[in-house]
C-alpha positions as a printed Julia matrix, in Angstrom:
146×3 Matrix{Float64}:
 -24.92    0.21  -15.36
 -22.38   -2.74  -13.81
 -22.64   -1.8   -10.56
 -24.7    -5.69   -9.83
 -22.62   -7.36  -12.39
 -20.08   -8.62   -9.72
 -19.33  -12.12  -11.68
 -16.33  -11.66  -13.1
 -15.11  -11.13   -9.68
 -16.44  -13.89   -8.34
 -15.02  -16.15  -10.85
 -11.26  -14.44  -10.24
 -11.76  -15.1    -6.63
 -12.78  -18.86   -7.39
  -9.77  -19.26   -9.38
  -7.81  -17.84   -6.38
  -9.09  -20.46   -3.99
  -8.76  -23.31   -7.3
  -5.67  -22.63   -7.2
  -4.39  -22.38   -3.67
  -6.29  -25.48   -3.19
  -4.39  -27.18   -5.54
  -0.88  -26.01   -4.86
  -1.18  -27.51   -1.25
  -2.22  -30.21   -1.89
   0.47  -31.24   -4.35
   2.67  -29.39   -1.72
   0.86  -32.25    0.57
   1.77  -35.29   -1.75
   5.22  -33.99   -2.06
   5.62  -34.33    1.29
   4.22  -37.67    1.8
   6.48  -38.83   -0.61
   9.9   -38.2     1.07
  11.3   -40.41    2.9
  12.62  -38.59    6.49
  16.15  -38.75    5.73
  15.51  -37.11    2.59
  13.34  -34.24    4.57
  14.86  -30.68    4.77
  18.58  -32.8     3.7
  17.88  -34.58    7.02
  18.74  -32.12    9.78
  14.92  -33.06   11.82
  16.27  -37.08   11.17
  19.93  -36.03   12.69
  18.56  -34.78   15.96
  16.16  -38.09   15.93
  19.77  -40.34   15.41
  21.21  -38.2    18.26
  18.18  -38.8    20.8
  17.82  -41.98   20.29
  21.06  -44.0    21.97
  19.07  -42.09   24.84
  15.54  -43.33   24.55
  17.01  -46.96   23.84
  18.7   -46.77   27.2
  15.48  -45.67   29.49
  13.65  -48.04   27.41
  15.45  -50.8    27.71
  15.49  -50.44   31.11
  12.02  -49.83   31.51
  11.2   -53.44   29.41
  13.53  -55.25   32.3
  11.94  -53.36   35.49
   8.4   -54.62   33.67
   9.63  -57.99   32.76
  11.03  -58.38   36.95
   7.75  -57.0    37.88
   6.15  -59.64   35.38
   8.23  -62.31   36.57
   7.61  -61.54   39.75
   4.12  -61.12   39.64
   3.27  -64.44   38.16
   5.64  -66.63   40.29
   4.53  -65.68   43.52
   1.15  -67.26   42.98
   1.5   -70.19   45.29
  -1.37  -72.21   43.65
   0.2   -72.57   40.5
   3.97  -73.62   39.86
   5.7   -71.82   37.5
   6.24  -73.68   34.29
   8.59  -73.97   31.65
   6.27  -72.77   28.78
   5.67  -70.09   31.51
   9.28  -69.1    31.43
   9.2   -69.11   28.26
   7.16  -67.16   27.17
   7.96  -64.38   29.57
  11.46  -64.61   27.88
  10.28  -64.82   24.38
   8.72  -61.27   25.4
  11.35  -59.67   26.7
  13.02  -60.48   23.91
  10.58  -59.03   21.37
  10.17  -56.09   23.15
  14.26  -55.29   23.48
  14.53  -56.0    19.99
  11.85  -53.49   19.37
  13.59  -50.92   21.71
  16.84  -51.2    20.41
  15.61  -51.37   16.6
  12.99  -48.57   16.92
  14.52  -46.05   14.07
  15.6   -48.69   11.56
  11.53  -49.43   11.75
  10.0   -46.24   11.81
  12.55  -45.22    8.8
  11.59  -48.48    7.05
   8.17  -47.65    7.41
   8.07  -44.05    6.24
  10.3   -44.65    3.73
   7.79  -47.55    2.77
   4.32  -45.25    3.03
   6.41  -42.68    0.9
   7.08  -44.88   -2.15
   3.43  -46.17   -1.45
   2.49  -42.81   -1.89
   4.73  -41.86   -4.79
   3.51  -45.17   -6.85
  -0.05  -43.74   -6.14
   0.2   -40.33   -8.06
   3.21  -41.15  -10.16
   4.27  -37.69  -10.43
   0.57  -36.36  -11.51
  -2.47  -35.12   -9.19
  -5.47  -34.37   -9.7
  -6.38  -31.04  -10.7
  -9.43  -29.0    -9.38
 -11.11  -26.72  -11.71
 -13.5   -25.05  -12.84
 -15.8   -26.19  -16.1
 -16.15  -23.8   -18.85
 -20.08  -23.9   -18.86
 -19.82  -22.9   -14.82
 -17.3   -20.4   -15.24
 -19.6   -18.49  -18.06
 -23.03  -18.81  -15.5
 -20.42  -17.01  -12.89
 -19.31  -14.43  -15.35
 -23.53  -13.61  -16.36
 -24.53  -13.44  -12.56
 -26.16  -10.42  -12.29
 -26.64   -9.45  -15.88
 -30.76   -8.88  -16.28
């Protein structure tokens, strides 16, 4: 009698879990390879492009209420006169950091849209495949069998 001889089911259920395993993760390389205006024909990237005339505003004023408190921090110092290469640099700062503010979607698009074409050059349409080898899938099947 068959009633030990539970390989057969073993090896289905396997398979199952094979399977699944790789379906998401082909599911997971498919997404890593669209870019986000691309994703779900852009809707989550259309309610980015509407928030963000908003987050440039509070976050261009935050960089000048830091730069002021910058300023002001370093020119009070009484000890040490505040020099040009000083100023300078304080305004070569503020000027990185607005340009960051103000350009903050063109980058993170650029750089999704970059690690997505990275990605899609890495598996060029194939992935690997798990499975199962033919000599393990026939020890499976025996298990059980005296």
């Amino acid at each position: 009698m068959d009633i030990f001889s539970l390989g057969g089911v073993i090896l289905d259920l396997l398979q199952t879990v094979v399977d699944f395993w790789n379906d998401k993760v082909s599911l997971v390389f498919e997404l890593l390879g669209q870019s986000p205006v691309s994703f779900k024909n852009g809707g989550p990237w259309a309610v980015v492009a509407n928030l963000e005339p908003i987050f440039v505003a509070v976050g261009s004023s935050l960089v000048v209420l830091f730069f002021v408190i910058g300023f002001c921090s370093e020119s009070i110092d009484v000890k040490e006169e505040v020099r040009f290469e000083t100023i300078l640099r304080m305004l070569m700062r503020i000027g990185i950091a607005e340009w960051l503010v103000a350009n903050n979607v063109t980058i993170m698009k650029a750089f999704f849209t970059s690690a997505g074409n990275l990605v899609g050059l890495m598996i060029q349409g194939t992935t690997t495949k798990l499975k199962i080898p033919g000599e393990q899938q026939t020890i499976i099947k025996d298990l059980g069998r005296v």
